[in-house]
C-alpha positions in Angstrom: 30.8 -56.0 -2.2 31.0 -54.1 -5.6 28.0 -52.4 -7.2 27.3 -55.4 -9.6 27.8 -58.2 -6.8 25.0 -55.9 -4.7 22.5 -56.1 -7.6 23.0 -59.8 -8.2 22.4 -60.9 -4.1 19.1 -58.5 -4.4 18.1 -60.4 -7.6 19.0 -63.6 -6.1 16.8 -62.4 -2.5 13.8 -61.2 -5.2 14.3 -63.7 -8.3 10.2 -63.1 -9.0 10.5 -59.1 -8.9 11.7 -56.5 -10.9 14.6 -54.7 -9.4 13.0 -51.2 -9.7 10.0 -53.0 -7.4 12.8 -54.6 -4.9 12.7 -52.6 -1.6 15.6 -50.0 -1.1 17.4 -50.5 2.0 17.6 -47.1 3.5 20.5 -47.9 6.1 23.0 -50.0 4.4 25.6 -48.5 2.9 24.4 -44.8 2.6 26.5 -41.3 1.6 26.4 -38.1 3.5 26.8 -35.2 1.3 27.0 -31.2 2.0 25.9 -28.6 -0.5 26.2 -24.6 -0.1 25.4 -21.9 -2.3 24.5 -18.3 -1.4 20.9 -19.7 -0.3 22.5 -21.7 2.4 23.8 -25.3 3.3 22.2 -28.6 3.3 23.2 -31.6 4.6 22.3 -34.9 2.2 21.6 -38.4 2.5 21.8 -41.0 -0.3 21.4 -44.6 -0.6 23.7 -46.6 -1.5 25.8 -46.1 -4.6 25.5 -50.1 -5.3 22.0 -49.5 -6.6 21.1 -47.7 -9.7 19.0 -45.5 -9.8 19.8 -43.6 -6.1 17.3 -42.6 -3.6 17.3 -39.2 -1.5 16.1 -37.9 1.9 14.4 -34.9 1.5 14.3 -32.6 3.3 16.7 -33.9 5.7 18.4 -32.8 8.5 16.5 -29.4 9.5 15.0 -30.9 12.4 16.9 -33.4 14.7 16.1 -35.5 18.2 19.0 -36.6 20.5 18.8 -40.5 21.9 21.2 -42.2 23.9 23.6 -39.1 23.0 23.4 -39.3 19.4 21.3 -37.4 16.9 18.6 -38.4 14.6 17.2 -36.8 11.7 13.0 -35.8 12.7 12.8 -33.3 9.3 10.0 -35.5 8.4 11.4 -36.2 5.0 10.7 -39.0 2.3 12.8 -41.0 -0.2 12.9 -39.5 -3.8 14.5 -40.6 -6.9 16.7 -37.8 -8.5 14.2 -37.2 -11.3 11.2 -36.4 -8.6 13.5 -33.3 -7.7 14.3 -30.1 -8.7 18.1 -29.8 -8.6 20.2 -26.0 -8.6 22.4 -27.6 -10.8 22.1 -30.2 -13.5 23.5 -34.0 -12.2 26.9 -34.5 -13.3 27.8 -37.8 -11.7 31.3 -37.7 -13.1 32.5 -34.6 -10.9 32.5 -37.7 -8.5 35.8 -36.2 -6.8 36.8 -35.2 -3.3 35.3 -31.7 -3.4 32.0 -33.8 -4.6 30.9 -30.9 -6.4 28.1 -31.6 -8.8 27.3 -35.2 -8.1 23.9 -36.1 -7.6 23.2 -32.8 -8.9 24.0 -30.4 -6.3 21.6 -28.4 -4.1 18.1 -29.6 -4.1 15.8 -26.8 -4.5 11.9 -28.8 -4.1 10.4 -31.8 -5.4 8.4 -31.6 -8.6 5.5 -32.2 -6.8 5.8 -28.8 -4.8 6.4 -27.2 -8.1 3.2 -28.3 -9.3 1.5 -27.5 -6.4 2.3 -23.4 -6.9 1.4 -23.5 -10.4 5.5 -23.9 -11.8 7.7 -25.4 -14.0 11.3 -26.9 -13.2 12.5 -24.2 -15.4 10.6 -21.4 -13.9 11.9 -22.5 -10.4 15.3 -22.3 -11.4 15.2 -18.9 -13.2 13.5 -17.1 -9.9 15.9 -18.6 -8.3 18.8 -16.9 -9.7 16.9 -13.7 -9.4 17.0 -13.9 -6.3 20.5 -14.9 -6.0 21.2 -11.4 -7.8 18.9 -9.9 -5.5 20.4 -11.3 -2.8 23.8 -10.2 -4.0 22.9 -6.9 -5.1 21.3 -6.1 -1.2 24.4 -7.5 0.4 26.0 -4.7 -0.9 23.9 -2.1 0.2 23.5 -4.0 3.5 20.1 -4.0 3.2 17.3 -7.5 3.4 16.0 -8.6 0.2 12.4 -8.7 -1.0 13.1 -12.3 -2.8 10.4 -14.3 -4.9 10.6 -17.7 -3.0 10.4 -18.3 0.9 13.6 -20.2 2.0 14.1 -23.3 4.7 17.5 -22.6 6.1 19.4 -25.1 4.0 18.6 -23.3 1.2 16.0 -25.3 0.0 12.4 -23.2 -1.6 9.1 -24.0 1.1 7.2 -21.9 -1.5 6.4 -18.4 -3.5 7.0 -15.2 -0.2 3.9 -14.2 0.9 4.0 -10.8 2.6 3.1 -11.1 6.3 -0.9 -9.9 6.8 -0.6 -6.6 9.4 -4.2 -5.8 10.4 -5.8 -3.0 11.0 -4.5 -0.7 14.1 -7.2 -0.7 16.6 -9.9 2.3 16.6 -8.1 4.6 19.8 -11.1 5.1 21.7 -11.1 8.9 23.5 -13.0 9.4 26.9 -15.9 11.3 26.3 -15.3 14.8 28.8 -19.2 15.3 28.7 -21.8 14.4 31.1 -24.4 12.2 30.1 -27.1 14.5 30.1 -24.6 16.6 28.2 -24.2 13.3 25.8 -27.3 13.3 25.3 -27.7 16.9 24.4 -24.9 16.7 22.0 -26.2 13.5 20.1 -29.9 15.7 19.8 -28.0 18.3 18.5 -26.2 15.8 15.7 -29.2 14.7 14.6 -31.0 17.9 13.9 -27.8 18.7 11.5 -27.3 21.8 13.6 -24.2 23.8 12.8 -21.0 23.4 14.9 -21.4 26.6 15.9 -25.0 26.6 18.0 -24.0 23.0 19.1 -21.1 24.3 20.3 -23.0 27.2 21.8 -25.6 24.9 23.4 -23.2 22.7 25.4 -21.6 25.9 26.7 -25.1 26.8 27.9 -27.4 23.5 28.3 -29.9 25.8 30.4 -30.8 27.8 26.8 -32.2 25.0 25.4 -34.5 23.1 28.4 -38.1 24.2 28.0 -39.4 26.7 30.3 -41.4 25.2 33.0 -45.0 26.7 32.9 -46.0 27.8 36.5 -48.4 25.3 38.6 -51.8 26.1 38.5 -53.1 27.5 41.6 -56.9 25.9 42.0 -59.4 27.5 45.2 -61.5 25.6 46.4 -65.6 26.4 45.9 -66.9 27.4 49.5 -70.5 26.1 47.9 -68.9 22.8 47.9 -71.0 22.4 44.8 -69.5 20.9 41.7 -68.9 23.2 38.9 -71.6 21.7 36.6 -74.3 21.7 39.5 -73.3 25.2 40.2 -73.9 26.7 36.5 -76.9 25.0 36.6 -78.5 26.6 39.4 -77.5 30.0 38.3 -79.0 29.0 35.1 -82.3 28.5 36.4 -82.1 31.3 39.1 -81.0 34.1 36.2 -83.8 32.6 34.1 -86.4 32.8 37.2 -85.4 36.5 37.7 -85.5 37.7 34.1 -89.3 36.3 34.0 -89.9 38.6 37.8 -88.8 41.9 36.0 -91.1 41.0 33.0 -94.1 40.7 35.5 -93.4 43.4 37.2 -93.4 45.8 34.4 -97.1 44.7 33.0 -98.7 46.0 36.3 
């Protein structure tokens, strides 16, 4: 069935809808196409050429489920029309030969939707993109990895701008303390009276300088009057004050 005779059995399945509302049918007659460039290769799927305008899978192929011995695309991709994508190279469908080298465009790069997502136009995306080809060329060379402005999927297509992976912090090494705790403790008294190094150094070489000297207990005898101290004052009190008024008596006779 040509491409006309297609459109006229859809119009005649659909004679109340417009064509571009008719459903695609995403198995029937559908092209497998490979692109590669220097970002990689990528592996295509079209609908079928019956229908004007074509649909793509994308992305498609990148991640793929065996059943019953055959493989199946699981890439999680959905159907585009050409001018919802970001091609490497403008469409050119009449390079429609054997080598199919620029039909359908050529490599897709992202949908416009992802473009606008990271803040880009179409024609920004393509001009970092052939930076970094040059880059990418230029490091070759030198056999050396590239520091490139997109991050790539591994058919070539762009996931988004490279964002440097986040290293944190090495971990604080934490060193055995080789003092004692009382010595610890000694040494964080010392820090916090802003002592020099020198005399705290000097202190935990001699701990014993610094401890207060321990007055001597003490030593308390025990009154053989058995009185207690106040009672005892007071009776010498009164017996003082009993004898100084017998040597004033005794001196007026």
């Amino acid at each position: 069935m040509g491409a006309q005779g297609y459109t006229i059995t859809l119009r005649d399945r659909n004679p109340n809808t417009p064509m571009i509302d008719i459903p695609y049918d995403y198995n029937y007659d559908t092209d497998h196409k490979n692109r590669t460039d220097w970002s990689g290769t990528q592996l295509q799927k079209w609908t079928s050429p019956q229908r004007d305008p074509q649909k793509t899978l994308f992305p498609y192929w990148l991640k793929t489920y065996k059943k019953n011995r055959a493989s199946y695309d699981d890439s999680g991709g959905q159907w585009y029309f050409e001018d919802e994508l970001i091609f490497a190279t403008p469409a050119n469908k009449k390079s429609n030969n054997i080598h199919m080298d620029g039909w359908t465009g050529g490599k897709i790069l992202m949908t416009i939707y992802e473009a606008q997502a990271i803040g880009l136009t179409k024609a920004q995306i393509l001009n970092f993109y052939r930076q970094d080809e040059q880059l990418k060329k230029i490091a070759d060379q030198v056999g050396r990895t590239p520091s490139l402005f997109f991050e790539y999927r591994k058919d070539g297509s762009i996931t988004g701008i490279y964002k440097p992976p986040i290293v944190p912090p090495p971990a604080p090494v934490q060193i055995p303390n080789p003092l004692s705790e009382p010595l610890q403790q000694l040494h964080q008294q010392l820090l916090e009276a802003e002592l020099t190094p020198e005399i705290i150094q000097s202190a935990l070489a001699n701990p014993q300088l610094l401890q207060p000297a321990h007055a001597e207990p003490e030593v308390v005898v025990a009154d053989p009057s058995g009185l207690h101290p106040d009672v005892k004052w007071m009776v010498l009190g009164v017996l003082g004050v009993g004898l100084l008024f017998a040597i004033i008596l005794l001196r007026r006779k």
